[in-house]
N, C-alpha and C positions, 0 to 999 in steps of 0.2 A: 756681518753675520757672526754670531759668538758660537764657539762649541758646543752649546746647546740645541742650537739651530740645525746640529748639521749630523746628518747622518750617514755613517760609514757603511758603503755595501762590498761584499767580495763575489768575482764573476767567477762562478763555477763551471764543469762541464761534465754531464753525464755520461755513462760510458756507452754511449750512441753518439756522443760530439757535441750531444744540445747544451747551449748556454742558459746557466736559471743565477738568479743574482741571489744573495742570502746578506741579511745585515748583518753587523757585528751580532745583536742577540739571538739572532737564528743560530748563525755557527755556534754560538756559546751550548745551545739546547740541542746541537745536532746531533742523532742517533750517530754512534761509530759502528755499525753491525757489518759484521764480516762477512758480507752472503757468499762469496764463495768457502768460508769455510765452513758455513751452514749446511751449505746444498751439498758439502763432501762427506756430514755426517751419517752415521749406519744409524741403523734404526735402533739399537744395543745404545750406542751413544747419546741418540734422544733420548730415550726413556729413563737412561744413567740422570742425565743433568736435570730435567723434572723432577725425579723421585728427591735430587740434591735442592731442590729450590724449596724454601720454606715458605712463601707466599704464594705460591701454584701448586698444591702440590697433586699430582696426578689424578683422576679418579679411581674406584677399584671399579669393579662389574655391580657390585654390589647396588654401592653409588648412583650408579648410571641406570638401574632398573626401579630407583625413586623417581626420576623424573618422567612427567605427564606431559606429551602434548599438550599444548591450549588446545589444538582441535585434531580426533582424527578422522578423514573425510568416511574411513570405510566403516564408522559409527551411525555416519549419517546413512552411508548406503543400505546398511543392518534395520535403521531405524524406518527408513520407507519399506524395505522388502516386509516387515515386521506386518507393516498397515497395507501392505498390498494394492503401493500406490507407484505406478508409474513414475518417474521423473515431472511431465506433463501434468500426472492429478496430483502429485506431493504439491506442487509450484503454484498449482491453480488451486489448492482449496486450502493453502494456507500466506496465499500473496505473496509470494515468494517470487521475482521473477525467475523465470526458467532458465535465461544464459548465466544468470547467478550460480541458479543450484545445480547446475552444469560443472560451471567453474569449483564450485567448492567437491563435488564429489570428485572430479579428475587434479586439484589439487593445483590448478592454477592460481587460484585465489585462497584465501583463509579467512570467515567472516569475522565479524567487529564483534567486539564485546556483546552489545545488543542482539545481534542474528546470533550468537552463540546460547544466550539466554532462552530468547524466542525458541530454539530448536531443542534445547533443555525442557523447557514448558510443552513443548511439542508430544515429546518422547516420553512425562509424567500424564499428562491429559490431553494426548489429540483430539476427542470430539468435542473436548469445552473450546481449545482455540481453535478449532476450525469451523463453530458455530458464532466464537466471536467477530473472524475474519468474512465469515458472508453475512454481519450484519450491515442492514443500509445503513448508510450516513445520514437518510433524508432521516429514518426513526431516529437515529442519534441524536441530531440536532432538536425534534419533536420532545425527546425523554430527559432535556435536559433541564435541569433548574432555571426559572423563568431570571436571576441574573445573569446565567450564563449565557443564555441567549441574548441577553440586551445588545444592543451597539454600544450604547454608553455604561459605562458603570462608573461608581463613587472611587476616586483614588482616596489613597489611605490620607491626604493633608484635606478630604474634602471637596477637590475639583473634580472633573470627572471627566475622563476619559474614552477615547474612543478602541474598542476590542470589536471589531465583528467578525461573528463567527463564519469562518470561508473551510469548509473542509476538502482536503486535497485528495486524490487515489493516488497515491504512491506505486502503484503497481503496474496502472495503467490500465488493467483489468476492469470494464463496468462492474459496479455493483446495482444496479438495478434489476 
């Protein structure tokens, strides 16, 4: 076995006793931070060596009243009481499940990109997406261009492929 082959570890111990092994290029990269001199600084002292760091450098108030939450849930609670919709009628008349919109107004959860969108479009035109949301699917499928409908359609080299159209409830909610 050549020196290349072989790799040096050092047996550390935490200061609990526990054994964790580090190779030589771990130790090379190891933090040296002095937590107990950390934990012994005043709060005078933080703020000192912040304001002294030129790549962190603190925020003001100022600063900090630029930034927007991605989402705040009591927008959304504003935006139902606005339409004078229950938790249960927001959920149900715009397919929302209701442990969702549960979660997102008490702050357990934070929706996706898309449910943040959707609740945007909500809050600009509730009665256009809530007449989108109880359209059936059977009309959907009926209204749709006679390729769309096909099972098979032309792939772009000419063969042609199988698509058929299967639509899902997401919601779980009939739409019929």
């Amino acid at each position: 076995m050549s020196d290349n082959d072989t790799i040096r570890v050092t047996v550390e111990y935490d200061e609990d006793g526990q054994p964790y092994v580090l190779t030589d290029d771990q130790r090379s990269h190891r933090s040296v931070t002095d937590w107990n001199r950390l934990a012994a600084m005043t709060e005078e002292e933080i703020e000192a060596n912040a304001a002294d760091d030129p790549d962190n450098p603190p925020l003001s108030d100022e600063d900090l009243d630029e930034f927007q939450p991605a989402f705040d849930r009591r927008e959304l609670r504003a935006l139902r009481d606005r339409l004078g919709l229950t938790q249960a009628q927001f959920a149900g008349q715009f397919l929302i499940p209701l442990g969702t919109l549960r979660d997102w107004e008490q702050g357990r959860r934070v929706p996706e990109t898309t449910a943040r969108t959707l609740l945007r479009v909500i809050a600009l035109m509730p009665d256009l997406v809530a007449e989108a949301a109880q359209v059936r699917l059977a009309s959907l499928e009926t209204n749709l261009p006679e390729r769309a409908r096909s099972d098979t359609q032309p792939a772009p080299d000419g063969a042609t492929m199988t698509t058929p159209f299967e639509p899902r409830i997401l919601s779980g909610r009939p739409t019929g």
